[in-house]
C-alpha positions as CSV (number, residue, x, y, z in Angstrom):
1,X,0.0,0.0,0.0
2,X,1.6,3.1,-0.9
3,X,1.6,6.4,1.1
4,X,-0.7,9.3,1.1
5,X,0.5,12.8,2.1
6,X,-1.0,13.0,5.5
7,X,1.3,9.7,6.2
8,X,4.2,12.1,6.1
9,X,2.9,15.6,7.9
10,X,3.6,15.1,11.6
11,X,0.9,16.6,13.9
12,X,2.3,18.4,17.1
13,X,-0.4,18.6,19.8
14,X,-0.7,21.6,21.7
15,X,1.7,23.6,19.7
16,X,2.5,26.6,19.7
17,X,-0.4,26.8,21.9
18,X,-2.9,24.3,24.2
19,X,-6.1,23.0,21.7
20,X,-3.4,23.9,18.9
21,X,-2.9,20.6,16.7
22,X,0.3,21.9,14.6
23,X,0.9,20.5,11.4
24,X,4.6,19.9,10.6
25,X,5.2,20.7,6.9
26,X,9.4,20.3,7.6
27,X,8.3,16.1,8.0
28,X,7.2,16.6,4.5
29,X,10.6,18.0,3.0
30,X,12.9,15.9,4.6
31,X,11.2,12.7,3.4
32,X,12.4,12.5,-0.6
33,X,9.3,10.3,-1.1
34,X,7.1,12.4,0.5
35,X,8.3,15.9,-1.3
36,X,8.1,14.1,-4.1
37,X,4.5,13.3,-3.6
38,X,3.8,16.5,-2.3
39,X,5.1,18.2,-5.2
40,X,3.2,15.4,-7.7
41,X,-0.1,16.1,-5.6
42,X,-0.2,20.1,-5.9
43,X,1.1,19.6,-9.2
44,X,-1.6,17.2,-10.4
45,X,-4.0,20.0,-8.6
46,X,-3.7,22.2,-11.5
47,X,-5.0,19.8,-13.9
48,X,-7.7,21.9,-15.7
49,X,-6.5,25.5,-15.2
50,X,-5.0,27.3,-17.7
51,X,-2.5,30.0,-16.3
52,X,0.7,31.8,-17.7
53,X,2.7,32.1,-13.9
54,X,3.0,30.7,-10.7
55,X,3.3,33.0,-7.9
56,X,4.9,31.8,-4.9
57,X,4.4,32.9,-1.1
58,X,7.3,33.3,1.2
59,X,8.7,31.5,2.0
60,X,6.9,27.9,1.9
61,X,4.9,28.8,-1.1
62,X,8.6,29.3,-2.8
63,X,10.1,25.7,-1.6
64,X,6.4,24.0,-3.5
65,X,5.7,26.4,-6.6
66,X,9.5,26.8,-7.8
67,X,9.6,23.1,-8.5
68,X,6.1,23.1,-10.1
69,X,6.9,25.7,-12.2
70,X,9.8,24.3,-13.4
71,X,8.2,21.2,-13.9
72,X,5.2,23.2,-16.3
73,X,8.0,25.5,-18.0
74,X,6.2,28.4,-16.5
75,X,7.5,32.0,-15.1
76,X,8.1,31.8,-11.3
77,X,7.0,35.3,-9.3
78,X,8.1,35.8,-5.8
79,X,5.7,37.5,-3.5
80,X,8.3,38.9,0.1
81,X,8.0,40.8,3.0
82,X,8.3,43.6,2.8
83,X,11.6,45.1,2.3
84,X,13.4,42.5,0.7
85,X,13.0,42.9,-3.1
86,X,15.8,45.4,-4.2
87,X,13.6,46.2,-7.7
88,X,10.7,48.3,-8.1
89,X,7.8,46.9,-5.9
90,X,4.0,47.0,-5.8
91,X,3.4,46.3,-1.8
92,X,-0.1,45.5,-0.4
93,X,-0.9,46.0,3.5
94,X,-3.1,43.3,5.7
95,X,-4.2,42.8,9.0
96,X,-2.5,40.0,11.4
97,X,-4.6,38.7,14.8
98,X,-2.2,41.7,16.4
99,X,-1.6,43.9,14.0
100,X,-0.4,44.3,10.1
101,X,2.2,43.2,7.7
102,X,3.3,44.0,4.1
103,X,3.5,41.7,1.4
104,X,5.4,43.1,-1.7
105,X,5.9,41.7,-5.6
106,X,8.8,43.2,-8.1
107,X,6.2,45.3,-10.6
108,X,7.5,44.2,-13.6
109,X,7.6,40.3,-13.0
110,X,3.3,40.2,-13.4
111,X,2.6,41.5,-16.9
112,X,-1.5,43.0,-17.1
113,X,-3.6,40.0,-18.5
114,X,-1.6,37.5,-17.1
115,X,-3.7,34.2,-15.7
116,X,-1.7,33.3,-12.3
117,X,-2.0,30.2,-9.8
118,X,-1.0,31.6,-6.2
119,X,0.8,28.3,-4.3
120,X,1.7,28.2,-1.1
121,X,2.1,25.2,1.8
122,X,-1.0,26.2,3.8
123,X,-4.3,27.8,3.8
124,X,-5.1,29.1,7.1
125,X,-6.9,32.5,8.4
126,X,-6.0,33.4,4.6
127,X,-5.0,37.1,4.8
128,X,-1.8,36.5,3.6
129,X,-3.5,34.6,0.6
130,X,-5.7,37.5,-0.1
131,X,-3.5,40.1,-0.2
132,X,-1.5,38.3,-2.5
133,X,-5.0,37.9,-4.7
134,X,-5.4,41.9,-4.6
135,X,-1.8,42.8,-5.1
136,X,-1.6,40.3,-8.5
137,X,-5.2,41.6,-9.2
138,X,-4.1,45.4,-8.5
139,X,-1.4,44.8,-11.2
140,X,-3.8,44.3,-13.8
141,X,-3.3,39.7,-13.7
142,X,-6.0,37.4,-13.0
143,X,-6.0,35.1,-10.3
144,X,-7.3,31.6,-11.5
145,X,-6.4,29.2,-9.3
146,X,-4.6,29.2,-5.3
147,X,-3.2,25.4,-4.2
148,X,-1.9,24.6,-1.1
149,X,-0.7,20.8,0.4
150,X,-2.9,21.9,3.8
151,X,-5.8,23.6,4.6
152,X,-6.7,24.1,8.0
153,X,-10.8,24.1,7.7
154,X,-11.3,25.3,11.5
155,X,-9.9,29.2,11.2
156,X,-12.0,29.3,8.1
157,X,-9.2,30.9,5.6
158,X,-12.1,29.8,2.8
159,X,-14.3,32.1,3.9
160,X,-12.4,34.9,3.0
161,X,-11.4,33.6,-0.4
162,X,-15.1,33.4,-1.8
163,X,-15.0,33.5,-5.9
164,X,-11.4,32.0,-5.8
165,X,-11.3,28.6,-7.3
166,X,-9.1,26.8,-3.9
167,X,-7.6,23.6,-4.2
168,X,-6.1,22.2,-1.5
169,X,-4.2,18.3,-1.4
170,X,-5.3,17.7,2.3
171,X,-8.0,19.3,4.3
172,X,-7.9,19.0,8.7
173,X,-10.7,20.2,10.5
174,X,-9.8,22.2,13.2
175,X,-7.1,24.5,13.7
């Protein structure tokens, strides 16, 4: 019987706080078989979209979409906190639990009328997700398609997302 993806994630209870069941995305990576599959599963996730760019959160949204984009021969487009792109950026503010952060993309990597596939290791609250969605969208793209290997049901990062098309290679209920 061959492994499925949830074989590899290892759940930490009570991490980084009690009623917290923390899923490990590092037992993933170190595994060869299982970054393989990982990679294979979001991959395979993209089946029937048709997109020019994969656009990559920091930092796990870089270690999952670089590969996939290599594998599809498609433009890579790194999405960083703030501060840490030395070209031209196009930044985009969003609320935390306690407080805000900046997300910011190099201007001239998303050309207007580009069809984009956001990718990163886990869905959550999905603010960070969003902003991403209305920075691409601000610079003129369209966002078809957002994949993710996790998806943590329970702090409702969907909701948030309505009119996205979501795909997500394993789903947990709870937080």
């Amino acid at each position: 019987m061959s492994k499925r993806i949830e074989d590899y994630v290892v759940t930490i209870p009570d991490f980084p706080e009690p009623g917290v069941m923390f899923r490990d995305v590092t037992s993933v990576l170190v595994d060869p078989d299982g970054l393989e599959l990982a990679i294979n599963e979001m991959q395979a996730l993209l089946g029937d979209l048709d997109f020019d760019a994969i656009v990559g959160l920091e930092s796990r949204g870089f270690l999952f979409g670089m590969p996939i984009a290599y594998n599809l021969h498609k433009p890579f487009i790194l999405v960083r906190k703030q501060g840490k792109l030395p070209r031209e950026t196009v930044s985009k503010e969003y609320d935390l639990e306690y407080g805000t952060a900046v997300i910011e993309v190099h201007k001239e990597d998303l050309k207007p009328g580009q069809k984009v596939v956001i990718v990163d290791d886990l869905i959550a609250t999905g603010g960070t997700v969003k902003a991403a969605a209305e920075l691409v969208e601000e610079l003129g793209c369209q966002v078809v398609g957002m994949i993710f290997l996790m998806e943590l049901k329970g702090l409702n990062g969907r909701a948030k997302l309505t009119g996205y098309d979501l795909r997500s290679v394993i789903a947990y209920d709870g937080k």
